[in-house]
N, C-alpha and C positions, 0 to 999 in steps of 0.2 A: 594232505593231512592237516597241513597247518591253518585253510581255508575252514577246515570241518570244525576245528576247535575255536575258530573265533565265532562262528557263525553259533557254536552251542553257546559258547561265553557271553554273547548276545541276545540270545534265545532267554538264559538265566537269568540277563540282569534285567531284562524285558519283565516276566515273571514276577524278580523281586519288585521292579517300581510298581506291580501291579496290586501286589499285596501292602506297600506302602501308603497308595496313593486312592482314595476310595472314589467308587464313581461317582462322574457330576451329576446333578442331575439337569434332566432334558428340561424342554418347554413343553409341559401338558399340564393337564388337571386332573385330580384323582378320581380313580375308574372305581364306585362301588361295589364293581364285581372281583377286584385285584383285592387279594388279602399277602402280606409281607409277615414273616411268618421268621421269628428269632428266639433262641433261645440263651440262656446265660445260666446259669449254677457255678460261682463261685463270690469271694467275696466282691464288694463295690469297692475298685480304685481306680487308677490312670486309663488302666486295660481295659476294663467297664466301661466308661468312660469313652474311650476312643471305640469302644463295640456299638455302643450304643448313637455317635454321632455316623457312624459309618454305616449301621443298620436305618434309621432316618436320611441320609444319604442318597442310599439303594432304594429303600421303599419308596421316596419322592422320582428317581431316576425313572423307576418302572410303574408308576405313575399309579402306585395302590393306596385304594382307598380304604386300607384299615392295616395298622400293623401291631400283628398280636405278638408280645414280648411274652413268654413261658420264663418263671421268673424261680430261683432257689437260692436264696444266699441270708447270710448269716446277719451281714451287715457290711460297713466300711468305713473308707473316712470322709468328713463331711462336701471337702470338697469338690470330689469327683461325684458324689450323689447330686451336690446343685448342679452341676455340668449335665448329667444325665435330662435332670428336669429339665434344662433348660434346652435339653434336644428335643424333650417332648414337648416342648411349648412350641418350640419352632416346627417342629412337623403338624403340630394340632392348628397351627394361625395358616398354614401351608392348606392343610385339610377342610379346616372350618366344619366338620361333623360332630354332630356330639357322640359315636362311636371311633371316631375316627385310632384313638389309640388304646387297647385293650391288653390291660397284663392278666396274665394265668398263670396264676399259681399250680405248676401242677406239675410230676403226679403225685401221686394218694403219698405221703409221709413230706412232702416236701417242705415249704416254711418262706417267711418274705420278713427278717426279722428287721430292727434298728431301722438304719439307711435303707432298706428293700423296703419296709413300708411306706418312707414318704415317697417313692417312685412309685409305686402300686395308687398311693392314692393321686399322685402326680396324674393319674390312667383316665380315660375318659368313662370306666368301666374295667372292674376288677370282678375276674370271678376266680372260684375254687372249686380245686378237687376235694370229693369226700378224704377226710383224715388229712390236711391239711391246717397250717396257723399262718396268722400275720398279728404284727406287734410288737412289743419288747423295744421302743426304740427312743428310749433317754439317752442322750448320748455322754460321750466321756470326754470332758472337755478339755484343752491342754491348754499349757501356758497361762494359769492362773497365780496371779503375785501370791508369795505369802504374805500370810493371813487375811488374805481377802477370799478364801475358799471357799465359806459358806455363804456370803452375800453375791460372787461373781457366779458361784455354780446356780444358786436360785435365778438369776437373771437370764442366763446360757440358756438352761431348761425351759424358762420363761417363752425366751425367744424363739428357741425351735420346737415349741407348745402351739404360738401362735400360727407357726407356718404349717404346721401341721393342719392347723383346722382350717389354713386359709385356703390351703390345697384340698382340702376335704369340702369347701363350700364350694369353691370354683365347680364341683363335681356332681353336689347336692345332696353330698353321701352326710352322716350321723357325725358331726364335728367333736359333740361332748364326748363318743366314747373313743372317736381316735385322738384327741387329748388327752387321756388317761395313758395309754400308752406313751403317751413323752414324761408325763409328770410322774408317772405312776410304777412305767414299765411293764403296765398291761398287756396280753396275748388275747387274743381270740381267736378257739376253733373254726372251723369253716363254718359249723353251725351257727355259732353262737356268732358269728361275724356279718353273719344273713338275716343274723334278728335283729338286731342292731343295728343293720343297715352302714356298716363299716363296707362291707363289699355291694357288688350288686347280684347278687348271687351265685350258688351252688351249683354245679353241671351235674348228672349224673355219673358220666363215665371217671375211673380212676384212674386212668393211663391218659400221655400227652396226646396220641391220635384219637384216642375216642374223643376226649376233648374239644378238639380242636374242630372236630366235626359235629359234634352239639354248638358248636360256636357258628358255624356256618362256613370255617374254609376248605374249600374243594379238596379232594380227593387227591394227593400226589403234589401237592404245593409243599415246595420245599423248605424244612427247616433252617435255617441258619445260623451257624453258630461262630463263636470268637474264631476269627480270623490269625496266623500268624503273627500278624505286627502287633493287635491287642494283647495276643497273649504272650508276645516278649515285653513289651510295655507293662503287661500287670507281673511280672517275673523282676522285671529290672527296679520297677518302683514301687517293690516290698526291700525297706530301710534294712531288715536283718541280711538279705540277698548283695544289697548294693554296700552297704559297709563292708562284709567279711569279701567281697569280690575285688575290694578296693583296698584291704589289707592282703589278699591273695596276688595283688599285680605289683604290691609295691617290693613282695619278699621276694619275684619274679626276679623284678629290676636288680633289688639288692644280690640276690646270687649270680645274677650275669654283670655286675660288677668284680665282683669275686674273680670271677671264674667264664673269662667271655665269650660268648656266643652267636654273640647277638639277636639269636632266634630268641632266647629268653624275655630280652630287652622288651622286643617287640611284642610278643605274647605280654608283656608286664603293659604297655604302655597300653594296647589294648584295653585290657581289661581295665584298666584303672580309669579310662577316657569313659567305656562301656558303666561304669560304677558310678562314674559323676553323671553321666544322662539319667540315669535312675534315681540319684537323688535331686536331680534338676528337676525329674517330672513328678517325682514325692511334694515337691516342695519343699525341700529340706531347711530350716533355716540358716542364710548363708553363714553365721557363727560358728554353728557346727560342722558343716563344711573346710571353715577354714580351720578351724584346729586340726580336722583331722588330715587334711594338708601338711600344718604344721608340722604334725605328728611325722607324718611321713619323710617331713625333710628332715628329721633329727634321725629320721634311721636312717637315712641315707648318709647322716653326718658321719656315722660310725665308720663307713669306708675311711675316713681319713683320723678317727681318732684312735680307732681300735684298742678299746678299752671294756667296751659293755653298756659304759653310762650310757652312753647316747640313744645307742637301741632302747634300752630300759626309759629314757627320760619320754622318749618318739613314741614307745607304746602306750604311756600312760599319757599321753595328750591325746593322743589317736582315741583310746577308750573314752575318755571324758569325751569327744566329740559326738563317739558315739550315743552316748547316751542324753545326749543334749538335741540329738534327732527328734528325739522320743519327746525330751522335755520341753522345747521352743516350740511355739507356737507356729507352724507351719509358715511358708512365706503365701505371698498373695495368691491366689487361684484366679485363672481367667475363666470367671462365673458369666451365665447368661444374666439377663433380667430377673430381677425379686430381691428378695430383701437381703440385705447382709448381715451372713448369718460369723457367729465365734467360729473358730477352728474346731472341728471334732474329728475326733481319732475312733476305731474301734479296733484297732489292732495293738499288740503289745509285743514287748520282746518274749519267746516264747526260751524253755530252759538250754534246750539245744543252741542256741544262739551266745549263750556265758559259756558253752562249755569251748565253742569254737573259737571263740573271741579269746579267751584263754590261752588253748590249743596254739593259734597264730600267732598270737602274742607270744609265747614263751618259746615258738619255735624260732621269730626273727632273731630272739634275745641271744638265745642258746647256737642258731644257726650261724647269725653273722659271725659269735666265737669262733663256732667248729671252723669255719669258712677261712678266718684267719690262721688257724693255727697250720691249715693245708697249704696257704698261700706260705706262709712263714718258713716251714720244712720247704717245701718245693722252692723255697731262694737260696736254704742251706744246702738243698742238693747238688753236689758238681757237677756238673756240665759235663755229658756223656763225650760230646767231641770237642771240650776244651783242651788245646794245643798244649796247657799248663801240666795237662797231666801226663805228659810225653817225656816230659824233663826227667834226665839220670834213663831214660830208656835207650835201646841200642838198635842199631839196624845196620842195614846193607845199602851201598850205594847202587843205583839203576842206570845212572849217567858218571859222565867226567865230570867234574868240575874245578875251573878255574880258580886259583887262589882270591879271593873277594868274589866270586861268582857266583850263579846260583845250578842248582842241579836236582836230581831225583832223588830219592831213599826211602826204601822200604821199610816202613818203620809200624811197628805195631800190626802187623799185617794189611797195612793201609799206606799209598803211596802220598808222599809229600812233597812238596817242594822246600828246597833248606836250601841255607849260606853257608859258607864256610870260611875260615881265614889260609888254610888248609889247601895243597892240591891235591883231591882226590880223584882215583879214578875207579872205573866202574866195578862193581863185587868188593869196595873196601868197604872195613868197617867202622861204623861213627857210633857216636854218642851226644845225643839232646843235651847239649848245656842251656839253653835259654831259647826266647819265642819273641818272633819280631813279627808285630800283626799275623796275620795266617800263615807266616813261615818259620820254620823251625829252623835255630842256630847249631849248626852239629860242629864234633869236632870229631880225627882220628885218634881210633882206637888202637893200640898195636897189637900185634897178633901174639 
């Protein structure tokens, strides 16, 4: 039994490194009859990001000479889009075709807005389904000094105006109209994106398969979609996920100080290690990090002040940390090649997020109280088998005992050991005058 369990535990962790660890790639050259075949629909971050060097990865591994990204997402933040790009630059110098990397939009309702557009145009060839957009993508820039808002934001948009057409000319596609889209905030239908020459054309079909097969890949070539690890990486490193996960392990920690368990401890310490990888792979800037550190060591002060303040002072650092996530310009991103672009964000704190933040907050406040006030009682309470509460009680002796000796007695329905000055013998009756360590001082009672 105990052979079978290592050999699963093995089996598992075999698995996980597998999902961890993306495949090499071999030694060949790409086969234009291999199509690598990925899909993605959600926002662009970390997760994205590591899907998209892990899909480049694979498709170099298995030696395909075109990989079509099927593409749906709203937008994200800047620096996991440059990472993106910069996997397609390395599978395109890898490839050397000018079809070699192909996104599609698709199907029929879908969309490639913000950040999804300069990856699309990043593409060697963008097509679209009928009912289909791409565009919208001025980005929202952070970390700009006050009052330099409107001279730094002109510059921001400036710069990733230019990259936009630079990527659009690398490609030969319409530079002027996917510049409007940075400047402007422009969309364009699938139609109007064909006339324009923003894409390189319209498919017929409206669904991913018919697509995919006006595109030219075989029949039964399998989709691909985010992986396990992407999709804990794009979980972890969403800031409203990783704060509240990392104010959820510290209230962990604090109630198994309370009250110990240890299993708490460990579930706390967890998650709170789990919280900081997610804002390590956000980029969080370390500022905000460490307040909200700080933060957390003031709530932990509260076990030894137990008062309130601390809790209360620990949440209100914590908060400000939090929200400094949002406002500090992101820390550096390990970008491929091109140009260095400002920090851009397209995600926000969303309202669910105040209400929890709230919610945790006022429960460490109110919890560490409660916690005390149980610890508190539970020191007033006696001691079920304190010997102290035996005193003035009466019993029966179960042995002799020698004057200064020690002996038995049945005392409180519970047998003891007692002294005596007394010589007692066995069925006499005593009386608890006092408590000498774990033994009871008796004396005789007369009848």
């Amino acid at each position: 039994m105990k052979t079978i369990r290592v050999l699963l535990l093995a089996a598992l962790l075999l698995v996980f490194a597998m999902q961890l660890f993306p495949v090499r790639a071999q030694s060949c050259g790409p086969n234009p009859s291999n199509y690598y075949v990925a899909s993605m629909n959600g926002n662009i971050d970390p997760g994205s990001a590591d899907f998209m060097a892990t899909t480049v990865s694979n498709a170099e591994a298995q030696c395909a000479g075109h990989i079509v990204f099927v593409l749906t997402t709203n937008g994200g933040d800047g620096a996991s889009m440059e990472n993106m790009i910069s996997s397609i630059a390395n599978y395109q110098q890898w490839n050397n075709r000018t079809d070699a990397f192909i996104t599609l939009v698709a199907p029929q309702g879908s969309y490639a807005f913000s950040a999804g557009s300069y990856i699309a145009e990043a593409s060697n060839k963008i097509y679209m389904t009928p009912g289909t957009t791409i565009g919208s993508a001025t980005p929202i820039v952070s970390g700009i000094p006050t009052g330099e808002e409107n001279s730094t934001l002109r510059k921001d948009i400036s710069a990733f105006s230019s990259y936009m057409q630079t990527l659009t000319d690398n490609n030969h596609r319409n530079s002027t109209a996917t510049g409007l889209m940075v400047t402007l905030g422009v969309s364009y239908p699938a139609v109007q994106a064909q006339r324009l020459h923003v894409v390189d054309g319209i498919l017929n079909q409206t669904t991913v398969a018919g697509a995919l097969s006006e595109i030219g890949v075989p029949a039964g070539t399998p989709v691909n979609t985010p992986s396990f690890r992407s999709t804990l990486i794009s979980v972890l490193s969403d800031p409203n996920v990783s704060s509240l996960l990392f104010l959820v392990g510290v209230f962990a920690i604090l109630a198994d100080l309370y009250h110990p368990t240890v299993i708490l401890s460990i579930v706390g310490v967890v998650v709170v290690a789990t919280a900081l990888f997610g804002l390590g792979v956000f980029g969080a800037a370390p500022l905000a990090v460490i307040l909200m550190v700080i933060g957390a060591g003031f709530m932990f002060l509260e076990v030894k002040t137990q008062h309130g303040l601390s809790a209360v002072v620990g949440v209100v650092i914590f908060v400000v940390g939090f929200f400094l996530v949002f406002q500090l310009p992101p820390a550096a991103a390990q970008s491929g090649p091109g140009p260095t672009l400002p920090g851009a964000l397209f995600s926000g704190i969303p309202d669910i997020t105040y209400g929890l933040l709230v919610g945790l907050g006022a429960a460490i406040v109110v919890g560490s109280l409660y916690l005390r006030s149980i610890r508190e009682a539970m020191r007033r309470r006696p001691k079920v088998n304190d010997p102290a509460n035996l005193i003035g009680r009466d019993g029966t002796m179960q042995s002799d005992l020698k004057a200064g000796g020690k002996g038995v007695a049945l005392i409180a329905s519970e047998q003891w050991s007692v002294l005596s000055s007394d010589e007692l013998k066995r069925g006499d009756s005593v009386r608890v005058k006092a408590v000498s360590g774990n033994e009871l001082v008796v004396e005789k009672v007369a009848k």
